[in-house]
Residue, then its C-alpha position, 0 to 999 in steps of 0.5 A: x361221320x365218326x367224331x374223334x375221341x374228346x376228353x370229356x372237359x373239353x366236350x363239354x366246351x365244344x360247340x356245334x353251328x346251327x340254323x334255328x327258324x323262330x316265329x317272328x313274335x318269339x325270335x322279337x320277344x328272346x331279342x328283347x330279353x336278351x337285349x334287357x339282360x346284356x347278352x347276345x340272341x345267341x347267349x340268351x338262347x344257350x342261357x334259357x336252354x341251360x337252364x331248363x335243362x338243369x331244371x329238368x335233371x333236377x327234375x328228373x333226379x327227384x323222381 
């Protein structure tokens, strides 16, 4: 399926759904970071990704 051409700004908003299967102690352990830090399951799981992700450019950029 061809996705139609986006402007790179609004690219970077979109969002995709997806089904993600946890283990039950890691989906108990992000459930409970999420709750202590005030954001939703899914805000966390975004939040923790983002950040590795920027870790392993900064990473990546060092080498």
């Amino acid at each position: 399926m061809h996705e139609p051409d986006v402007p790179p700004v609004l690219a970077a908003h979109e969002e995709r759904r997806i089904t993600l299967r946890l283990p039950a102690d890691l989906h108990e352990w992000l459930a409970a970071q999420a709750k202590s830090a005030r954001r939703s399951l899914n805000s966390e799981i975004v939040y923790r990704l983002e950040t590795e992700r920027t870790a392993a450019e900064a990473d990546n950029k060092s080498r």
